[in-house]
N, CA and C atoms as an extended XYZ file, in Angstrom:
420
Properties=species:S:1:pos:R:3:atomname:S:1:resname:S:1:resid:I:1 pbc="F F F"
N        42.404      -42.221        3.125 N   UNK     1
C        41.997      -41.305        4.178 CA  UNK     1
C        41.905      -39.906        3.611 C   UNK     1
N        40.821      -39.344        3.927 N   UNK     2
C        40.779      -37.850        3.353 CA  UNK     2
C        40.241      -37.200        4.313 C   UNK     2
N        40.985      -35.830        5.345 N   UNK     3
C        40.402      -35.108        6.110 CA  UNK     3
C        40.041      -33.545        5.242 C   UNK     3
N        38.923      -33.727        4.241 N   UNK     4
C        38.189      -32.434        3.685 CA  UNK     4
C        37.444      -31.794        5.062 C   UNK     4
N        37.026      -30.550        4.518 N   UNK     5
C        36.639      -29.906        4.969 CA  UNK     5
C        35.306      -29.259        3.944 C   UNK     5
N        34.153      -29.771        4.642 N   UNK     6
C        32.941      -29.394        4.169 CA  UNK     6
C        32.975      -28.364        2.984 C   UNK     6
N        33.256      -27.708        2.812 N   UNK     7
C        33.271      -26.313        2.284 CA  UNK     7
C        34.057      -27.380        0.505 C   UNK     7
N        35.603      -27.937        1.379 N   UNK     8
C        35.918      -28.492        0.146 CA  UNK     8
C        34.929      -29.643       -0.570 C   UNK     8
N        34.805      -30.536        0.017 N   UNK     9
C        33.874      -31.422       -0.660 CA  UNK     9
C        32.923      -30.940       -1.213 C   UNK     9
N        32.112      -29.523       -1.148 N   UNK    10
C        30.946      -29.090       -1.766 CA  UNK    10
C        31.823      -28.682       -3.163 C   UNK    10
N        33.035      -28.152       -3.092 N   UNK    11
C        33.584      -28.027       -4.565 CA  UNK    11
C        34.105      -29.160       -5.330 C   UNK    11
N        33.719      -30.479       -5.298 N   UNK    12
C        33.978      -31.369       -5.947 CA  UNK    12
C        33.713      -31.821       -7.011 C   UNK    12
N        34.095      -31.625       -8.043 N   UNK    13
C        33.510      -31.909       -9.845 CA  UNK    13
C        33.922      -32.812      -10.600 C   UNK    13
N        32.629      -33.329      -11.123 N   UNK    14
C        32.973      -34.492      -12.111 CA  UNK    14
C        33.397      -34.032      -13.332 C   UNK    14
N        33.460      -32.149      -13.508 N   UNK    15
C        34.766      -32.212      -14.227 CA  UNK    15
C        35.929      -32.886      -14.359 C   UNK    15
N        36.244      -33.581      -15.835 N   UNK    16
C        37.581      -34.030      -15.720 CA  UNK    16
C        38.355      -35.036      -15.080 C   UNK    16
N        37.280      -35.701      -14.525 N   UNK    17
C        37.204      -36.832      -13.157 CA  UNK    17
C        38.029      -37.749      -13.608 C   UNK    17
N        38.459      -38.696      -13.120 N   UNK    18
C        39.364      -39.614      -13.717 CA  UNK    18
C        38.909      -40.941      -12.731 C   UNK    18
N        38.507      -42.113      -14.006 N   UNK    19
C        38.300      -43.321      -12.944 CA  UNK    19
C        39.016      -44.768      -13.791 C   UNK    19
N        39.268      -45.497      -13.023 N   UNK    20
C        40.178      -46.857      -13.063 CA  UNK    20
C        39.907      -47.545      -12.077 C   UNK    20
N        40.331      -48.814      -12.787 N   UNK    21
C        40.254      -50.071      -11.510 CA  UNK    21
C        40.285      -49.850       -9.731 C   UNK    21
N        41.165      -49.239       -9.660 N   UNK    22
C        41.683      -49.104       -8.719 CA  UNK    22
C        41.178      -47.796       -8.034 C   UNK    22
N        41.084      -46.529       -8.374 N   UNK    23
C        40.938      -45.206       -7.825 CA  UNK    23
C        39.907      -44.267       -8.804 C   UNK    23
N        39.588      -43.208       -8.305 N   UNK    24
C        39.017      -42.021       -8.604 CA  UNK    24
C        40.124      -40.886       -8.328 C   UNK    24
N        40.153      -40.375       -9.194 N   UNK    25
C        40.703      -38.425       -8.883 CA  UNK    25
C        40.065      -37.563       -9.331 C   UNK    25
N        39.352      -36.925       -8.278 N   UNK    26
C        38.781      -35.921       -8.615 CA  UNK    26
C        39.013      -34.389       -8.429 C   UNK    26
N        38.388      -33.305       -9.102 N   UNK    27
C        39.018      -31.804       -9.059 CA  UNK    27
C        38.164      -30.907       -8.401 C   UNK    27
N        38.790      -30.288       -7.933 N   UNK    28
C        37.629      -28.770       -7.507 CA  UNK    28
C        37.601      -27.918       -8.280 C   UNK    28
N        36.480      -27.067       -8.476 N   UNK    29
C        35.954      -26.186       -8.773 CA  UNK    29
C        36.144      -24.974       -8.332 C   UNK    29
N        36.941      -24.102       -8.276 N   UNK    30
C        37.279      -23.131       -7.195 CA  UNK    30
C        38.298      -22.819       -6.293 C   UNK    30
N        38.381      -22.276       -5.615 N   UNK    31
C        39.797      -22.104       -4.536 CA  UNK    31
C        39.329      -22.780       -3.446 C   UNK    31
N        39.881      -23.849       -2.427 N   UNK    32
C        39.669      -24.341       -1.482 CA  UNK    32
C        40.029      -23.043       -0.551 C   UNK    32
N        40.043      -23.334        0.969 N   UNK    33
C        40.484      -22.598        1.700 CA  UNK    33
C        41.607      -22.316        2.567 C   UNK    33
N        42.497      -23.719        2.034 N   UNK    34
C        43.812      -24.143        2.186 CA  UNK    34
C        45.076      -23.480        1.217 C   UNK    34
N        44.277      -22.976       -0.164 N   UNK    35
C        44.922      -22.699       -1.242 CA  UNK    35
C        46.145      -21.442       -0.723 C   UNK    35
N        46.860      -21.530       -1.452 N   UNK    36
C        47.814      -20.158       -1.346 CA  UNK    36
C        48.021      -19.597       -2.565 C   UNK    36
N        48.405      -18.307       -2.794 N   UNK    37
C        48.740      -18.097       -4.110 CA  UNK    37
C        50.449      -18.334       -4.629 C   UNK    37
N        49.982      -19.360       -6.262 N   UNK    38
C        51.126      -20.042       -6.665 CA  UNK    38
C        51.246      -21.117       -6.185 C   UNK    38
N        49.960      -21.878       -5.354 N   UNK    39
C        50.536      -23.215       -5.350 CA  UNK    39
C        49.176      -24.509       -6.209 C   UNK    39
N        49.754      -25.311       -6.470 N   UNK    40
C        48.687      -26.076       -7.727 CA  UNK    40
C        47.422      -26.406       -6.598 C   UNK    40
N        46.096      -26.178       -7.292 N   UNK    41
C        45.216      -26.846       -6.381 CA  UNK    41
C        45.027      -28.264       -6.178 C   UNK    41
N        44.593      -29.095       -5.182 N   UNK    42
C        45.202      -30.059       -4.984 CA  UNK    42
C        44.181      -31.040       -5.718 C   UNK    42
N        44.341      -32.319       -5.436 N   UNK    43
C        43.241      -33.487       -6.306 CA  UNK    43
C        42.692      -33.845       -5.272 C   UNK    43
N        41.493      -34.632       -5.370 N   UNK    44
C        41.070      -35.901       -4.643 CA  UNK    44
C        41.288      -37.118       -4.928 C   UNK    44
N        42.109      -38.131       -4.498 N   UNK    45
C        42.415      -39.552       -4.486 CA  UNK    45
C        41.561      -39.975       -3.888 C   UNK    45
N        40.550      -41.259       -4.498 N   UNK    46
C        40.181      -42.062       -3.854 CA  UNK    46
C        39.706      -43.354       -4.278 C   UNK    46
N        40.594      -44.618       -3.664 N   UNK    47
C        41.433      -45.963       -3.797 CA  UNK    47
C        40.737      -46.551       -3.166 C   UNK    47
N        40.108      -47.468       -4.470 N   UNK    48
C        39.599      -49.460       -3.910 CA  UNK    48
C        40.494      -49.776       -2.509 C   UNK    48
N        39.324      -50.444       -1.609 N   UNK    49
C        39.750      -50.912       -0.376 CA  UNK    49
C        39.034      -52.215       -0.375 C   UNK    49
N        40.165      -53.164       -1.128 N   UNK    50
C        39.311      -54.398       -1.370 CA  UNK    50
C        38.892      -55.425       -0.102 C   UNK    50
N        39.522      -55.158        1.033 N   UNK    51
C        39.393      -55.778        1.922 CA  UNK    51
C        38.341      -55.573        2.529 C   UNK    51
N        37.354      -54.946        2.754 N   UNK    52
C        36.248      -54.912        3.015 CA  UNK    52
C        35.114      -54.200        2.011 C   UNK    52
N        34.469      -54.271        0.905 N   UNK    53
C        34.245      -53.723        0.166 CA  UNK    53
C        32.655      -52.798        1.060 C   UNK    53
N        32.201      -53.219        1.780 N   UNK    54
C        31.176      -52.204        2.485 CA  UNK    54
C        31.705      -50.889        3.068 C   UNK    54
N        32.676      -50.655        3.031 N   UNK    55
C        33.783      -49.122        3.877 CA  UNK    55
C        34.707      -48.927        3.190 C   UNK    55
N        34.145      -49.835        1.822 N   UNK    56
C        35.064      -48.725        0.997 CA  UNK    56
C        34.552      -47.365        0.124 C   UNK    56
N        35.230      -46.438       -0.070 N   UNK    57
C        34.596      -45.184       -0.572 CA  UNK    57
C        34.621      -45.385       -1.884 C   UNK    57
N        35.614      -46.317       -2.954 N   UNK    58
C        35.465      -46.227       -4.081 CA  UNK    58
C        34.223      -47.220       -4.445 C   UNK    58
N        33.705      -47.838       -3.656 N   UNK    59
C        32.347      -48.833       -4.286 CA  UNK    59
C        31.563      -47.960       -4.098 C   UNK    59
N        31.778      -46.742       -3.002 N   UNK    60
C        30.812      -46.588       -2.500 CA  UNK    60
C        30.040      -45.063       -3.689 C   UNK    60
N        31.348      -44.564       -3.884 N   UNK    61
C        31.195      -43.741       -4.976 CA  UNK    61
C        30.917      -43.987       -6.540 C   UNK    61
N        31.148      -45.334       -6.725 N   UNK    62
C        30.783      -46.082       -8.056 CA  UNK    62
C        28.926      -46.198       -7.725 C   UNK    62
N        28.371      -46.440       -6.861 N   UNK    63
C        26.815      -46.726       -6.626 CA  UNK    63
C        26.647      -45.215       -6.420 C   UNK    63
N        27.037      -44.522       -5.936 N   UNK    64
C        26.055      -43.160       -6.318 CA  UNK    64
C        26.383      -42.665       -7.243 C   UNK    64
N        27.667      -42.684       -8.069 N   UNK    65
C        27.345      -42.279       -9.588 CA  UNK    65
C        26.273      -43.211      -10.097 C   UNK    65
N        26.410      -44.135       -9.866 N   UNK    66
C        25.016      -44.887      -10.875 CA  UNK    66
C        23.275      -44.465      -10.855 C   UNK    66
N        23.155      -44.291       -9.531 N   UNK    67
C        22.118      -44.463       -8.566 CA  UNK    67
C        21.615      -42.157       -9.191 C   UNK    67
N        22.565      -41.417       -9.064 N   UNK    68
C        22.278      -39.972       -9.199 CA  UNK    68
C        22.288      -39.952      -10.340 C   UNK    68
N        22.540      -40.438      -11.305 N   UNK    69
C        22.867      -40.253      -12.782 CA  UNK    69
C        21.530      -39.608      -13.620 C   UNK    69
N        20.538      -40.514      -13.189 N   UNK    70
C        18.898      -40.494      -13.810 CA  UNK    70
C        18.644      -38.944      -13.242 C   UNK    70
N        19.034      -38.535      -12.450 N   UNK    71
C        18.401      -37.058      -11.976 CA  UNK    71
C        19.790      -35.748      -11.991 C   UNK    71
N        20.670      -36.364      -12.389 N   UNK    72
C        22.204      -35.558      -12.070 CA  UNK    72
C        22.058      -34.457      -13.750 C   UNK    72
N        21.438      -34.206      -14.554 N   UNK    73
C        21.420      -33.454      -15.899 CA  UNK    73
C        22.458      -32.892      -16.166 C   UNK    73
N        22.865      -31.829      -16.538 N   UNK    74
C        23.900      -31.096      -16.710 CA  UNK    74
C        24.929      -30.676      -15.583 C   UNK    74
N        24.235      -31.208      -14.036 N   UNK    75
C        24.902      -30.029      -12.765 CA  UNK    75
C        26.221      -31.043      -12.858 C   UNK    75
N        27.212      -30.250      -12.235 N   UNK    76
C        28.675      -31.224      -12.304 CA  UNK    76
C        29.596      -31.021      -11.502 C   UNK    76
N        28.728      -30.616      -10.287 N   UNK    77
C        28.795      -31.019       -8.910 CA  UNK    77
C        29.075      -32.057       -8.658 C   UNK    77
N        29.935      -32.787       -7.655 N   UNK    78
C        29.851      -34.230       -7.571 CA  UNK    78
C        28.608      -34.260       -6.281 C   UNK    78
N        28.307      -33.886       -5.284 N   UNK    79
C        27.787      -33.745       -4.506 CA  UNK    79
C        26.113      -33.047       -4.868 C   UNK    79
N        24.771      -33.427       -5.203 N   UNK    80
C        23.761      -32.975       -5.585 CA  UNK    80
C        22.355      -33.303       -4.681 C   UNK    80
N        21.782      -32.569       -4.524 N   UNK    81
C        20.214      -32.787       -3.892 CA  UNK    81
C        19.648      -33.596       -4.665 C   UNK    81
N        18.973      -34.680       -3.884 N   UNK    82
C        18.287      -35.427       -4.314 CA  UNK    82
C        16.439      -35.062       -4.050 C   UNK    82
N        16.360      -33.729       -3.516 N   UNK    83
C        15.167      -32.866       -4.124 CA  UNK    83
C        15.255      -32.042       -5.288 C   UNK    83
N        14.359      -32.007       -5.781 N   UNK    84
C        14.275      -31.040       -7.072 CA  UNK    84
C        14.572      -29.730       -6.615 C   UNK    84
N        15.524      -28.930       -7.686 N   UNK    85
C        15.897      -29.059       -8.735 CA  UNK    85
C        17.487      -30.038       -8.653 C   UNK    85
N        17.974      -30.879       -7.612 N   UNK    86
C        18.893      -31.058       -8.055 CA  UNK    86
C        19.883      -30.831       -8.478 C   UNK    86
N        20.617      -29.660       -8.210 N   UNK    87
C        21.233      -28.877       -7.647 CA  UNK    87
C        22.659      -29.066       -6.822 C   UNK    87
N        23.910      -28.713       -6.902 N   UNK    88
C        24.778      -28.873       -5.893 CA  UNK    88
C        24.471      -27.871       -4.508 C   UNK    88
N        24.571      -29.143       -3.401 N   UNK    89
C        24.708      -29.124       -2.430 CA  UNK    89
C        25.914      -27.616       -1.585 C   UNK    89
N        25.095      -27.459       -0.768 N   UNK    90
C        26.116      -26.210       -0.060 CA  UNK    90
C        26.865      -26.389        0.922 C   UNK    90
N        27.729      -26.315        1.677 N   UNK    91
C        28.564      -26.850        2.084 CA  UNK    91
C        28.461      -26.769        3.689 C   UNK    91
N        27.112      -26.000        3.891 N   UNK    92
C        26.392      -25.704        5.232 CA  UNK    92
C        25.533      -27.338        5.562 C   UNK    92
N        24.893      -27.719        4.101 N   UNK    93
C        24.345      -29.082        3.504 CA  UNK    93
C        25.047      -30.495        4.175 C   UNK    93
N        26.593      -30.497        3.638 N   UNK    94
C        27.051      -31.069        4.114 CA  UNK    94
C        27.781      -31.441        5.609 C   UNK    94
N        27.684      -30.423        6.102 N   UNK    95
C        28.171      -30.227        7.395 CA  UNK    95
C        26.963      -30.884        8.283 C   UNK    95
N        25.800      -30.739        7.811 N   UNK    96
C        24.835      -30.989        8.663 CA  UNK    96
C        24.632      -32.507        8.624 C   UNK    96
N        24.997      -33.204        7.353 N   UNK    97
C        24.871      -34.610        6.840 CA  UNK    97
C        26.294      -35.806        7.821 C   UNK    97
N        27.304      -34.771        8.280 N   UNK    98
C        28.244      -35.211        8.868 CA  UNK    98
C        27.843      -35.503       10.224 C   UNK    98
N        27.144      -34.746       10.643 N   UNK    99
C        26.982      -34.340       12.266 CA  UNK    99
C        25.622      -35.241       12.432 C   UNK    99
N        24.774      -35.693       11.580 N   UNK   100
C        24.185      -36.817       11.555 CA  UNK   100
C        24.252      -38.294       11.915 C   UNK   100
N        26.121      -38.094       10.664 N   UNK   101
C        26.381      -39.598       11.004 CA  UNK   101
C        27.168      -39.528       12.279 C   UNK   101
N        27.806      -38.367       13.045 N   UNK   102
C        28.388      -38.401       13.752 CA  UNK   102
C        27.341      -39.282       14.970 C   UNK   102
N        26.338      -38.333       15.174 N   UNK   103
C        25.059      -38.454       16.095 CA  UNK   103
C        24.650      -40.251       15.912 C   UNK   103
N        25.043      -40.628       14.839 N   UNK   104
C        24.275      -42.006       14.442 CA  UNK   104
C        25.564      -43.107       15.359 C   UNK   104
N        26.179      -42.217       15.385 N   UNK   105
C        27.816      -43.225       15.966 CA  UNK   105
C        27.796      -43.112       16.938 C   UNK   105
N        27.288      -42.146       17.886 N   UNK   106
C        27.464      -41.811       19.428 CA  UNK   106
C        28.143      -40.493       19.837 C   UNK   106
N        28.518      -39.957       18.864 N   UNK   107
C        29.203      -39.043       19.177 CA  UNK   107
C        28.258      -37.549       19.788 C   UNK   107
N        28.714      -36.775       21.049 N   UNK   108
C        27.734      -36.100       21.132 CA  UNK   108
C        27.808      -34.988       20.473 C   UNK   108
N        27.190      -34.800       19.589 N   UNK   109
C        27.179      -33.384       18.552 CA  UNK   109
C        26.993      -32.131       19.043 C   UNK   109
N        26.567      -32.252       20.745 N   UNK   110
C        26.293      -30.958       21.284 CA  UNK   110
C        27.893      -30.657       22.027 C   UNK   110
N        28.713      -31.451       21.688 N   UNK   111
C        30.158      -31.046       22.134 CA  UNK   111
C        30.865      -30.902       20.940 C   UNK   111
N        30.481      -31.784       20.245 N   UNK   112
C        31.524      -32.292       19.076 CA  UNK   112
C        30.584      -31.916       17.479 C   UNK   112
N        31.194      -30.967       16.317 N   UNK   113
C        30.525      -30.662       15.408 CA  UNK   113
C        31.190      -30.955       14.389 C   UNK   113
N        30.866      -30.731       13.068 N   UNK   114
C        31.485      -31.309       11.903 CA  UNK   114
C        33.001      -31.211       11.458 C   UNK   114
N        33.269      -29.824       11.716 N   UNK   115
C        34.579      -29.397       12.176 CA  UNK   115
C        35.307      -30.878       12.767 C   UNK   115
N        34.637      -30.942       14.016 N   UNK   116
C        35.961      -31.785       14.961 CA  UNK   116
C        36.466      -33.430       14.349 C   UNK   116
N        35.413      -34.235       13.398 N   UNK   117
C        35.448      -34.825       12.315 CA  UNK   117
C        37.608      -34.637       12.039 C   UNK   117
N        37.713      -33.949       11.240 N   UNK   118
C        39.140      -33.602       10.221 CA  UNK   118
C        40.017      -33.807       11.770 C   UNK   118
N        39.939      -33.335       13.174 N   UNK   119
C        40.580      -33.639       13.778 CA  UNK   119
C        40.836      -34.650       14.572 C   UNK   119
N        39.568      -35.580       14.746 N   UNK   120
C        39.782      -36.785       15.006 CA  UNK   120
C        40.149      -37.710       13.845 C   UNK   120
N        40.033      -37.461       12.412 N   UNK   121
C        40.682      -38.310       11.367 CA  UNK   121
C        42.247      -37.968       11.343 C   UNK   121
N        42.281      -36.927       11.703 N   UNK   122
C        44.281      -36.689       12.033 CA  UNK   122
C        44.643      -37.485       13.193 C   UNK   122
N        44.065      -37.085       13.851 N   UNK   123
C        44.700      -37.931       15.083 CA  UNK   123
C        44.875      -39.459       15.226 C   UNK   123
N        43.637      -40.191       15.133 N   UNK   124
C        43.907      -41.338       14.470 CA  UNK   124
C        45.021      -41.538       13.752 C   UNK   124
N        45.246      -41.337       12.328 N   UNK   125
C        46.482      -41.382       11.285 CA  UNK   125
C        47.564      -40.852       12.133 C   UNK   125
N        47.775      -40.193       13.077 N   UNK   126
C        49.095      -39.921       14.234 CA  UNK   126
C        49.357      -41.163       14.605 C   UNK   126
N        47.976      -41.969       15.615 N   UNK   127
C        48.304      -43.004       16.249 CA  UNK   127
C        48.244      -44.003       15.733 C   UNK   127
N        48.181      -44.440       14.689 N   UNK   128
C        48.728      -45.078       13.599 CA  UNK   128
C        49.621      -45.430       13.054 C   UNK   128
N        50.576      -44.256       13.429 N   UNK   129
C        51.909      -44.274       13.054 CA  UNK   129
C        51.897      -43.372       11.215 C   UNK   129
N        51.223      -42.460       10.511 N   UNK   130
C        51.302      -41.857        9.407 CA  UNK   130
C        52.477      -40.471       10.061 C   UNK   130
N        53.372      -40.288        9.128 N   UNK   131
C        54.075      -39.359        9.122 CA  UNK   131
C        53.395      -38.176        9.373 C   UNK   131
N        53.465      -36.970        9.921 N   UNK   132
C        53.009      -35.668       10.385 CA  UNK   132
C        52.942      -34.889        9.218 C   UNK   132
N        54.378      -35.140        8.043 N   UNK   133
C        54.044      -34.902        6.667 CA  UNK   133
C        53.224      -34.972        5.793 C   UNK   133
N        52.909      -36.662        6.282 N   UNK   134
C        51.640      -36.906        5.372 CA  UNK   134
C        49.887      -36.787        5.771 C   UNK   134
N        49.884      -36.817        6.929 N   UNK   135
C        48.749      -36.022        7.638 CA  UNK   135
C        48.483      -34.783        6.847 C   UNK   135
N        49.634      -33.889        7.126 N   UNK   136
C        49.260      -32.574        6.898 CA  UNK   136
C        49.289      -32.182        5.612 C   UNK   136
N        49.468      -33.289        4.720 N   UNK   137
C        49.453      -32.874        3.106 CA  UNK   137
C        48.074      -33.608        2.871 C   UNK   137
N        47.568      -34.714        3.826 N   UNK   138
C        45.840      -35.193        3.423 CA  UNK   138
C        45.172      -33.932        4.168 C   UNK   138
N        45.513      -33.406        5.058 N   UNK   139
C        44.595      -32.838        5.930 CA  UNK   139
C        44.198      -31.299        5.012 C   UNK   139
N        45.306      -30.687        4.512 N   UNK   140
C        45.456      -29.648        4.066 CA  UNK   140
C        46.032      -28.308        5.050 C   UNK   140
C-alpha cells in the first residue's frame, strides 16, 4: 500500500533503484513535501502480490520498465511521457491521470479529486485493522 502524493511520485528515480524477486525500492529525487530537516528521505517499497498477479504493482512495474525502455534514453525519471520528447512527467500530469482512473471507477471527480485518493487509501488501511503508526509512516 502506498498513499504518495502526486507531487511525490513525479520525483521517483530509477536512480539507484533496487530490484529482486520479490520487491522494488525506489528513491526520490529531491525533497518530498513531507520531508523535515534532519530526517532521512524516505524509499519506495514495492512487493510481489502473488495472489493475484493483475493488481499487482510489482508486475505491473516490471512491464512498463520493459515496454518505456525503447523511448526512456537518458531521462531517469521513473514516471515519463510517452509523447516526444519523453520527458518526466509533472506532477500536475499525474494528478490528472489519477482523477481519470478515479472517473473510470465511479467516483465523482466533481466532488472527489486526486488529493482525496491518499485519504480514502488511509482509511481503508484503518478499517482494516493497520496500526495508525503504520498508516502514517505509508501515508507520510
Amino acid at each position: 500500500m502506498e498513499a504518495s502524493r502526486s507531487h511525490s511520485i513525479s520525483l521517483l528515480s530509477l536512480d539507484n533503484y533496487v530490484k529482486d524477486s520479490e520487491s522494488y525500492v525506489l528513491y526520490y529525487k529531491g525533497l518530498l513535501k513531507q520531508n523535515r530537516k534532519g530526517k532521512v528521505t524516505p524509499v519506495l517499497k514495492l512487493y510481489r502480490y502473488e495472489h493475484d498477479p493483475d493488481i499487482c504493482v510489482y508486475e505491473t512495474l516490471t512491464e512498463y520498465m520493459k515496454i518505456i525502455s525503447s523511448i526512456r534514453g537518458n531521462e531517469k525519471s521513473l514516471i515519463i511521457s510517452y509523447i516526444k520528447p519523453h520527458k518526466a512527467v509533472v506532477s500536475t500530469s499525474i494528478s490528472r491521470w489519477i482523477k481519470v482512473v478515479m472517473k473510470d471507477s465511479g467516483v465523482d471527480v466533481e466532488k472527489f479529486g486526486a488529493h482525496s485518493a491518499r485519504g480514502a487509501i488511509t482509511s481503508k488501511a484503518k478499517q482494516r485493522g493497520l496500526p495508525i503508526s503504520e498508516i502514517m509512516k505509508i501515508a507520510g
